[in-house]
C-alpha positions in Angstrom: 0.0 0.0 0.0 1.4 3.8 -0.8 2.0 5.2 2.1 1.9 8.7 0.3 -1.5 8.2 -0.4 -4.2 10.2 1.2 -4.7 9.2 5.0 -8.3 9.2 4.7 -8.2 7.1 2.1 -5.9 4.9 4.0 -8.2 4.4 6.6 -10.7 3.5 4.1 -9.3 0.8 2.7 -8.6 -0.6 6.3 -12.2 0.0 7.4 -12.9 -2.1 4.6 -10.1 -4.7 5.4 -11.0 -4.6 9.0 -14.9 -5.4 8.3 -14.4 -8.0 6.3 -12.2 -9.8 8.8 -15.2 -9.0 11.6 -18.2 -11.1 9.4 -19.5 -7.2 8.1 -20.6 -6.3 12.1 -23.7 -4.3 12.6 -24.2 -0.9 14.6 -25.9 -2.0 17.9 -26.2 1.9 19.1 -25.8 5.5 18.2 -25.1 7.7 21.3 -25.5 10.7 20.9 -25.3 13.4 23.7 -28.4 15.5 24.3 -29.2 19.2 23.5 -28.1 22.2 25.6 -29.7 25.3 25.8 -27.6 28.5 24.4 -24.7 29.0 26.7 -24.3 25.4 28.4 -21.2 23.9 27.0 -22.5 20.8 24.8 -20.8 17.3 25.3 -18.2 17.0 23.0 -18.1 13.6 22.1 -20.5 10.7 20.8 -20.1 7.0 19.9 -21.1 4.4 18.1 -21.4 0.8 19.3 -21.2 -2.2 17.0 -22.9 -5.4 18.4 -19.7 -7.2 19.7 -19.4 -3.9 22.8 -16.9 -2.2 20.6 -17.0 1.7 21.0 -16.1 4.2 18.4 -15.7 7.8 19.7 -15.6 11.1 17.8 -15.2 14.7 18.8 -18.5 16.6 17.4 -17.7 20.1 18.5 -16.3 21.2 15.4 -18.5 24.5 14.2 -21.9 23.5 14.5 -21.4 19.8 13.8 -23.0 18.2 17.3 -26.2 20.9 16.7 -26.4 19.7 12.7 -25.8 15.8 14.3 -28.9 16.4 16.7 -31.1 18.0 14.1 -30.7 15.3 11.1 -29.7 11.9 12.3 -32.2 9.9 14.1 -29.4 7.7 16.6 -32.2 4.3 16.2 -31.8 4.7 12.0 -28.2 4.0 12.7 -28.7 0.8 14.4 -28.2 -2.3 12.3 -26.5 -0.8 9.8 -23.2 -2.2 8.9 -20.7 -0.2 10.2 -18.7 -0.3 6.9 -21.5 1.3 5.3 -21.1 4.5 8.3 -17.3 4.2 7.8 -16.9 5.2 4.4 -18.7 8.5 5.3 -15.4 9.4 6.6 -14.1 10.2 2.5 -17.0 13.2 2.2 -17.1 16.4 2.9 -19.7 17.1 5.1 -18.7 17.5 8.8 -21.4 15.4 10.1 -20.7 12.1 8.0 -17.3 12.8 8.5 -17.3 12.4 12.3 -20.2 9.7 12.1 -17.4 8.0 9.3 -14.7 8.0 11.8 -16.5 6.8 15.2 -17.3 3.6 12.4 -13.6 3.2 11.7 -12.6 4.2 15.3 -15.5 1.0 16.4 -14.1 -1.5 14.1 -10.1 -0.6 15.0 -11.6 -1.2 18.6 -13.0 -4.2 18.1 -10.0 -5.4 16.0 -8.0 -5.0 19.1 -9.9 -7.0 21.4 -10.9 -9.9 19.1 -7.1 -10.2 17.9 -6.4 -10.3 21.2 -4.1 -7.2 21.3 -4.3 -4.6 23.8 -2.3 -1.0 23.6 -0.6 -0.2 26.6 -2.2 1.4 29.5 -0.8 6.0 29.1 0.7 7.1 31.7 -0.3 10.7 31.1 -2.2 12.4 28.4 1.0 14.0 26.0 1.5 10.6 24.3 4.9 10.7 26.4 6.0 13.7 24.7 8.2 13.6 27.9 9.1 17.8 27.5 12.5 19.2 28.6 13.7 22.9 29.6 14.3 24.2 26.7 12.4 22.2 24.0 10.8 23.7 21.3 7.3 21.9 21.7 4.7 21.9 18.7 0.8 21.4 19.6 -2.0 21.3 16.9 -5.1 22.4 18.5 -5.5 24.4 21.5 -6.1 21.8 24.5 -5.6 23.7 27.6 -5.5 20.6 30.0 -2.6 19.9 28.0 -0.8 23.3 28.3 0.4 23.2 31.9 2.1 20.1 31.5 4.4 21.5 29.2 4.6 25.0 30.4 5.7 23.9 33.8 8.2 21.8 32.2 9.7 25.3 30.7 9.5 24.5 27.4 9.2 26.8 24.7 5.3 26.3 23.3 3.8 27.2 20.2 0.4 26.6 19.2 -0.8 25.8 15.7 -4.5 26.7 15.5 -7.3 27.8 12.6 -9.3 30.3 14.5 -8.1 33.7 13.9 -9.4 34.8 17.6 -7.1 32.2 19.7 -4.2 33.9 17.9 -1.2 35.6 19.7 0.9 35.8 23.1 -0.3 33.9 25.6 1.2 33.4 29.1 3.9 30.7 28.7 2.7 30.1 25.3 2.6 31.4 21.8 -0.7 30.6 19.5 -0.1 31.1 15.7 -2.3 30.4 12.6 1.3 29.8 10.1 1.9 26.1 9.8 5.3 26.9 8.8 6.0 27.3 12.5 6.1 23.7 13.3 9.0 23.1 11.4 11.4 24.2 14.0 9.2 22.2 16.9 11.5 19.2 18.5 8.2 17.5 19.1 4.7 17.9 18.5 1.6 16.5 20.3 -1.8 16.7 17.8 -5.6 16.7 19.3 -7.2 14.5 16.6 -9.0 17.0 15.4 -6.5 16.8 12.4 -8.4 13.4 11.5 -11.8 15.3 11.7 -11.0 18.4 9.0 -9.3 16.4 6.7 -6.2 18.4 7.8 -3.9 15.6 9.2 -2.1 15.6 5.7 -0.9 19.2 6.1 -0.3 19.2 9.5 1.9 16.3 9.3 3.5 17.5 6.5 4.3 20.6 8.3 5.5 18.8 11.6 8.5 16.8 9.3 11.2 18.1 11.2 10.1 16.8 14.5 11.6 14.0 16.1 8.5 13.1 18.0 5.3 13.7 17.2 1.9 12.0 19.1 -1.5 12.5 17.7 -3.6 12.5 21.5 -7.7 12.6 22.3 -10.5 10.3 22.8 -10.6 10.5 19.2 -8.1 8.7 18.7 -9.4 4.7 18.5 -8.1 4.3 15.5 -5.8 1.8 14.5 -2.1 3.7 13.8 -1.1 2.7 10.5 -1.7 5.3 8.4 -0.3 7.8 10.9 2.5 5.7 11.7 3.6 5.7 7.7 3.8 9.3 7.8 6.2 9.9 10.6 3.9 9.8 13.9 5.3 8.0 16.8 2.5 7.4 19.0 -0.9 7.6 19.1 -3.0 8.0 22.2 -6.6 6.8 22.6 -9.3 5.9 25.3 -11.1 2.4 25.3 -14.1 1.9 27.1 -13.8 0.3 30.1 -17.5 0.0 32.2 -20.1 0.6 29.3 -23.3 1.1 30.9 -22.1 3.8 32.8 -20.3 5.5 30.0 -23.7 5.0 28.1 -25.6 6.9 30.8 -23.4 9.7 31.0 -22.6 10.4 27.6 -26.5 10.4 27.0 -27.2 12.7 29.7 -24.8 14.7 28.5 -22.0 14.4 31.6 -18.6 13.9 31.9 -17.5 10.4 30.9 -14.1 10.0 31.7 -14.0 7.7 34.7 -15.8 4.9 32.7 -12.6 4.7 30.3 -9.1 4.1 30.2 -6.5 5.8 28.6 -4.1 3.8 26.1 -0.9 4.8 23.8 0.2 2.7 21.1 3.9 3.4 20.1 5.2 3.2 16.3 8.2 1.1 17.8 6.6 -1.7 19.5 2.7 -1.9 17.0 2.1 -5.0 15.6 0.8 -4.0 12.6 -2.6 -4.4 11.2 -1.7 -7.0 8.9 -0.9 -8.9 12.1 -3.3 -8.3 14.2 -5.7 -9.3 11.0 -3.9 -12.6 11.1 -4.4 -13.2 14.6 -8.1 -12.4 14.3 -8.0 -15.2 11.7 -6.6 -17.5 13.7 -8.4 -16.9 16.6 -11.8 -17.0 15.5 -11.5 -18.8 11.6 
């Protein structure tokens, strides 16, 4: 496979690779979080559950994606569809089939990894173990503030590559620019994976070359690595679902969710390989 070829396309040819392998699973459940009146910050996630357990997060709170998702998709339409079918949404250009398209591929990378009986290590903090040094010249893609202090305090030199015009400038400890040219001089670079959501990732990781490190981070990130791995990224950090009904109930009453998952990081050095773990999976259950 090319690995110059688009990412998105990447992962849909995987999605396709990966269903196959699964017997073509179904959606059980669309869970989607519930509307907030003007003002109250939304839930910025929802997931997609094929009929195995597996869980397929995306990040909705792109623009006015979650309010388009509540408006137009009905979640009980989505169940028992095959969640190929949802996956190749990923390749269009609407926001809203995009993010739908990727908590499909997100679901079946899950459910790759437990069937193949493979399990990412456990992360022992949320920078991908960017591990930053007094000094470094760190690289983030997306403002995450929970993220920010844990470089700052490390006095490391920060700059932020974002899109919105309004986050731009000095900050305290911090610079935010809108010039992807500026990640060329970063050491390392952590990503939120909104990259994978705007279609972006191939810019961004073309800007981010130069870096020695670079770890794409965020609940968005269920995804099996291969693509990103082709393309220079080191590690990719993710959340799997560890107590399902409660992550069910709070994600559809619109609270926080994180105590019902775990945090994982796969590292470029020590993957399998999907090719691998699609063998296994053959094995295991042929």
């Amino acid at each position: 496979m090319n690995p110059r070829s688009r990412v998105a396309d990447r992962y849909g040819t995987m999605a396709g690779d990966i269903s196959a392998a699964l017997a073509a699973p179904k959606i059980r459940a669309f869970h989607l979080p519930p509307k907030r009146p003007p003002g109250v910050k939304q839930c910025e996630f929802c997931a997609l559950e094929l009929d195995d357990g597996s869980f397929g997060l995306t990040y909705v709170s792109l623009g006015d994606t979650v309010a388009v998702m509540q408006d137009l998709v009905n979640p009980a339409d989505l169940a028992g569809r095959p969640a190929l079918a949802v996956a190749e949404g990923y390749a269009r250009d609407d926001a809203v089939s995009r993010a739908l398209g990727f908590a499909a591929i997100n679901a079946l990378s899950q459910s790759l990894f437990a069937r193949a009986g493979w399990q990412p290590d456990e992360a022992a903090d949320s920078l991908g173990e960017l591990k930053p040094l007094a000094g470094e010249r760190i690289g983030m893609v997306g403002l995450f503030p929970p993220l920010v202090p844990s470089i700052t305090a490390a006095r490391a030199r920060l700059t932020v590559l974002e899109m919105r015009a309004d986050l731009a400038g000095e900050r305290d400890g911090f610079r935010v620019t809108l010039n992807p040219d500026e990640m060329a001089d970063c050491e390392k670079v952590v990503s939120t994976c909104t990259i994978m959501l705007n279609h972006t990732v191939d810019a961004v990781l073309a800007a981010c070359r130069g870096a020695r490190y670079l770890a794409i981070v965020g609940p968005t990130a269920g995804c099996v690595p291969d693509p990103l791995f082709d393309h220079g990224v080191k590690a990719l950090g993710g959340r799997r679902i560890t107590e399902p009904a409660g992550f069910r109930d709070a994600l559809l009453a619109g609270e926080k969710w994180g105590e019902f998952a775990s945090k994982y990081s796969i590292f470029a050095d020590n993957y399998p390989g999907i090719e691998v773990l699609l063998r296994r999976l053959r094995r295991r259950h042929g």
